[in-house]
C-alpha positions, 0 to 999 in steps of 0.5 A: 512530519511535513511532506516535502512540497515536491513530493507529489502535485496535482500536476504530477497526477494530472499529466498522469490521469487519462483526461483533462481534471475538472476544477472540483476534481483539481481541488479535491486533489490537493486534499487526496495527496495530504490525505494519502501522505497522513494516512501513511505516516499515521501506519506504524508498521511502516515506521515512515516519519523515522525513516525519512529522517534517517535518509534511507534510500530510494524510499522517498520516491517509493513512497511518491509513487504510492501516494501517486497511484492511490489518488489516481485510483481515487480519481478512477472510483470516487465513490469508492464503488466495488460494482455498478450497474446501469440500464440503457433501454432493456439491457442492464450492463453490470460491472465489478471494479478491481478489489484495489477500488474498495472504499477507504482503502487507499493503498493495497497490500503490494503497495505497502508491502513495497513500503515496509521497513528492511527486512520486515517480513510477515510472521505467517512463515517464520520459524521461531528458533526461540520456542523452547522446545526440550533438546533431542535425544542424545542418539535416537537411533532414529536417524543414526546418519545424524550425529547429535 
């Protein structure tokens, strides 16, 4: 699936960038959109291609803003750096970037939990009503309030 040529442009991020973008930067940009877009659609839990086709709404533009704020973290970090440090004179200043900078991460999970299909939860607190677990006793005794 082709991402729609408006979807996302360079001049999107550049208007949202903090300065002015270098013609290398500009560039790269371009291939950090398509980039972002594939990698995406290449997720299946997300089922985007599918649901694209199907028109569901607002997701088009959830998923214009993803790509958006993945580049513009890109641009912020290209070295994908979780922690630098540098030395002026006898100070060493270090510095530890947010964990949404980690390399080859493009999207972080709140991102793509925005992204997931309706009603797609995690499995973490599901209670499972198919288990197959032997009915209760028809009176226990235990809790006589309960009537079985």
């Amino acid at each position: 699936m082709e991402m729609p040529t408006d979807l996302v442009t360079v001049e999107d991020v550049k208007e949202r960038f903090y300065r002015a973008l270098t013609p290398d930067e500009e560039r790269i940009t371009r291939a950090w959109i398509e980039d972002a877009w594939d990698d995406l659609l290449d997720r299946p839990g997300l089922a985007l291609a599918a649901r694209l086709e199907a028109g569901e709404v607002g997701l088009l533009a959830r998923v214009g803003r993803t790509i958006r704020a993945a580049v513009l973290r890109r641009l912020q970090n290209p070295q994908g750096r979780r922690q630098f440090s540098y030395t002026v004179d006898d100070a060493t200043v270090s510095e530890t970037l947010a964990s949404e900078t980690l390399a080859g991460a493009w999207f972080t999970d709140e991102e793509l939990d925005r992204l997931a299909p309706p009603g797609a939860a995690s499995d973490a607190f599901t209670i499972r009503t198919d288990a197959h677990l032997p009915d209760p006793p028809a009176h226990s005794g235990v809790f006589p309030w309960i009537s079985l």
